[in-house]
VOGU-3710 file (C-alpha; in Angstrom, 3 decimals, decimal comma):
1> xxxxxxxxxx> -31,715/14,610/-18,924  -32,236/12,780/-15,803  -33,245/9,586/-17,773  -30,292/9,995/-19,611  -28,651/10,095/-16,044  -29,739/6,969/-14,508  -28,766/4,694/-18,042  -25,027/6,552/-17,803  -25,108/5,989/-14,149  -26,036/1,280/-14,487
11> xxxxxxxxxx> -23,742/1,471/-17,242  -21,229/3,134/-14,482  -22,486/0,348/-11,900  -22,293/-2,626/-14,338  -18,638/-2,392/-15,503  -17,638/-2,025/-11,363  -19,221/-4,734/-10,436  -16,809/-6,559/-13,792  -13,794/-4,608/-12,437  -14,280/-6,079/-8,621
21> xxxxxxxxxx> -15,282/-9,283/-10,152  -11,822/-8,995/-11,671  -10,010/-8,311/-8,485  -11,410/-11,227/-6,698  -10,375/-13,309/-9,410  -7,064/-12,046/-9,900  -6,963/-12,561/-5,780  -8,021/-15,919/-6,129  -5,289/-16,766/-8,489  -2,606/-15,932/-6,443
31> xxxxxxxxxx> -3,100/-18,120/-4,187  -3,927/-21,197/-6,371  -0,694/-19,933/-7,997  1,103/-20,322/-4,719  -0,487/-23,874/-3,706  -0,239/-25,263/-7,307  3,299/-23,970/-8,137  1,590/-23,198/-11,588  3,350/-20,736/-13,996  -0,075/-20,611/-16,266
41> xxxxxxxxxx> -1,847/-19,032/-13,442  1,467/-16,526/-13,108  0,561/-15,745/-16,506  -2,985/-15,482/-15,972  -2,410/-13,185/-13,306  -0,747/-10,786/-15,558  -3,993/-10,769/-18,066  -5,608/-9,820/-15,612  -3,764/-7,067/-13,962  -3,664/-5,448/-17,559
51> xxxxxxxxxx> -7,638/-6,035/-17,932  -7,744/-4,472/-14,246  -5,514/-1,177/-15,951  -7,844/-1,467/-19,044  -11,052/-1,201/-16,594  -9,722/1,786/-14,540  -8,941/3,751/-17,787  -12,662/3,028/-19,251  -14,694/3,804/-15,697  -12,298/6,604/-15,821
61> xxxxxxxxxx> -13,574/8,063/-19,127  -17,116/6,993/-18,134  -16,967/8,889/-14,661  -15,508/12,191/-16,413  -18,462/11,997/-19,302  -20,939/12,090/-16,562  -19,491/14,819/-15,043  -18,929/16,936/-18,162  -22,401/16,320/-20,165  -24,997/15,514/-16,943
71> xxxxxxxxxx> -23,247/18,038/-14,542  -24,432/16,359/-11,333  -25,250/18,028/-8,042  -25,252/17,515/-4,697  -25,584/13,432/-3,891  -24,979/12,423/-7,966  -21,768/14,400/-8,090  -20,383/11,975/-4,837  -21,550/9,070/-6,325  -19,578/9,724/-9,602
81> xxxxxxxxxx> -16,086/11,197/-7,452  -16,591/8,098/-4,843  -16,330/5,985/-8,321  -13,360/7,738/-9,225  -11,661/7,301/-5,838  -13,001/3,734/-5,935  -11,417/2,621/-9,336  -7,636/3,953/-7,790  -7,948/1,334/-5,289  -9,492/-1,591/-7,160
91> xxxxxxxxxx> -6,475/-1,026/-9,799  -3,955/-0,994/-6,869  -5,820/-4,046/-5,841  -4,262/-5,790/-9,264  -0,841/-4,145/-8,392  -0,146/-5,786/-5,253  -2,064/-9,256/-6,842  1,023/-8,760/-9,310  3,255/-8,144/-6,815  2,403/-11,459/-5,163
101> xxxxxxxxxx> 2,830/-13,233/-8,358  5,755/-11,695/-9,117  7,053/-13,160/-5,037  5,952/-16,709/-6,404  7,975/-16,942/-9,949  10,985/-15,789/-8,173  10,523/-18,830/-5,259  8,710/-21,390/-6,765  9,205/-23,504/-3,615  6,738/-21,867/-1,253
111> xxxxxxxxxx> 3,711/-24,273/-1,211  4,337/-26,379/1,349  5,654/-23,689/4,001  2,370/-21,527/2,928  0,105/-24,897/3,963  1,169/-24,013/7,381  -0,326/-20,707/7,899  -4,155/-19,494/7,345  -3,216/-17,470/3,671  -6,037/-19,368/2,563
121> xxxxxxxxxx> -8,198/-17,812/5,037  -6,231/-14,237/4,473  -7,111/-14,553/0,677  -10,797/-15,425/1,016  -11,540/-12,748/3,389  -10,075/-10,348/1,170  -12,250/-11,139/-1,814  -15,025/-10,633/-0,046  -14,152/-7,090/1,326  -14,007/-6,171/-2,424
131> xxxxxxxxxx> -17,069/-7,987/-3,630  -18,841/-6,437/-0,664  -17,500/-2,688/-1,290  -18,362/-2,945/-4,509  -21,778/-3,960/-3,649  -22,444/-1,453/-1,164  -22,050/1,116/-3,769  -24,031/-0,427/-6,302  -26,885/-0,901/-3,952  -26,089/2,181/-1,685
141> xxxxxxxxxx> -25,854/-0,058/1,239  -24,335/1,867/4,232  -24,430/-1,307/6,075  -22,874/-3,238/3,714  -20,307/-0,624/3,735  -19,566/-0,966/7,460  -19,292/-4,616/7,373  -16,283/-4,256/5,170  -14,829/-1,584/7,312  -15,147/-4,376/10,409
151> xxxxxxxxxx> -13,625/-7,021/8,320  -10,102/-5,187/7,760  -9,863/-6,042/11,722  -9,955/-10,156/10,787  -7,268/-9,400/8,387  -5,335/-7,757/10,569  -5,546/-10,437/13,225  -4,629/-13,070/10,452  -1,341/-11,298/9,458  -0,066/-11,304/13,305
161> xxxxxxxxxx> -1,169/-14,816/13,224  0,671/-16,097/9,971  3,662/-13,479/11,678  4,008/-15,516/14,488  3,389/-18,744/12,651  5,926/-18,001/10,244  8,603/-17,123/12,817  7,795/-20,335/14,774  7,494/-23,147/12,273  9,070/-22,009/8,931
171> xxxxxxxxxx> 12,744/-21,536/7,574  14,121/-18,796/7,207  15,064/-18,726/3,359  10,817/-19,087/2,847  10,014/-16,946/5,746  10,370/-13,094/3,983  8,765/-14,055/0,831  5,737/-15,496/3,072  5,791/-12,939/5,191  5,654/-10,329/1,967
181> xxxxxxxxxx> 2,994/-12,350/0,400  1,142/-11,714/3,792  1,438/-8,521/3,872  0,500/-8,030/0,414  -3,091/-9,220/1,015  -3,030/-6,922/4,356  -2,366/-4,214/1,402  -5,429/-5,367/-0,567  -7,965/-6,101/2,578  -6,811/-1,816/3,007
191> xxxxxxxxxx> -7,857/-0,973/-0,763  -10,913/-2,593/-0,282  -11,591/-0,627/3,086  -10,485/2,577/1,384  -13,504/1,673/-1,238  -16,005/0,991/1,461  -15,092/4,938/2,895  -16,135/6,356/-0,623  -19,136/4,461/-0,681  -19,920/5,726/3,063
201> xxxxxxx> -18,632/9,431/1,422  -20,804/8,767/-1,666  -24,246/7,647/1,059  -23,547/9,993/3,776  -21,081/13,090/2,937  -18,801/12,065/5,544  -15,487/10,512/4,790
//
């Protein structure tokens, strides 16, 4: 039974570690999409968002065989919830990549006014909050875990930073959709917190 357990459980790990390596894709895309001014990345994007929806569903089914057939206890059963909490982010992680997307086919014209702020910088950080939440619950790395939860700060401080740069240096007909785009990755740098709190749940019991 446990045997049985532990293969359920990889299988569990492997196909989150696809699901964040979808997210940071989907992430970077966005912003090549706003740089490039490329509607075949817009497109792209919304692949991906749907393969994001098609991963939830799966884990989803996965996570509630577990709990059904192995009936786990104690630290199991918050490893296999945390999962389930985790997935709700990760997909809402595609959302708001959508909703960016969605910002860029409406004003194709953003490129240039975007050079001028660190979204670049906004977008990378973000990635890495999810590929290191992810992590942190494959491995069971409560550090790991608390490095994400001290990187939200950095993209915090980058918002207020592209804020004021926006309000200084760029038009106002580009300003909102930057400043939506913006807040959009604040949106997904908060997912991928949320996802490092179920892992420290999943470690520790404590949420």
């Amino acid at each position: 039974m446990r045997d049985a357990y532990q293969r359920e459980l990889l299988k569990l790990h492997d196909s989150l570690i696809e699901m964040g390596n979808t997210c940071e894709k989907i992430i970077h895309e966005t912003y090549q999409a706003l740089i490039q001014n490329d509607t075949d990345i817009l497109d792209d994007i919304e692949r991906l968002e749907s393969s994001i929806n098609r991963q939830e569903r799966q884990i989803e089914r996965d996570c509630m065989n577990l709990l059904l057939l192995q009936q786990p206890v104690a630290t199991d059963l918050r490893e296999v919830s945390s999962a389930l909490k985790m997935i709700t982010d990760l997909e809402r992680i595609g959302d708001q990549a959508f909703d960016i997307a969605d910002i860029i086919r409406k004003h194709p014209n953003l490129s240039e006014d975007v050079k001028k702020v660190p979204m670049q910088e906004m977008a990378q950080v973000t990635m890495e909050m999810v590929h290191e939440s992810v992590m942190s619950y494959v491995k069971s790395d409560l550090a790991q875990a608390k490095k994400v939860l001290g990187m939200d700060d950095k993209v915090d401080e980058l918002f207020e930073v592209i804020h004021r740069s926006v309000k200084a240096n760029i038009e106002q007909e580009t300003a909102l959709e930057i400043l939506m785009i913006a807040k959009y990755y604040e949106r997904i740098g908060d997912h991928a917190t949320n996802v490092a709190e179920w892992v420290e749940y999943s470690i520790t019991g404590e949420h």
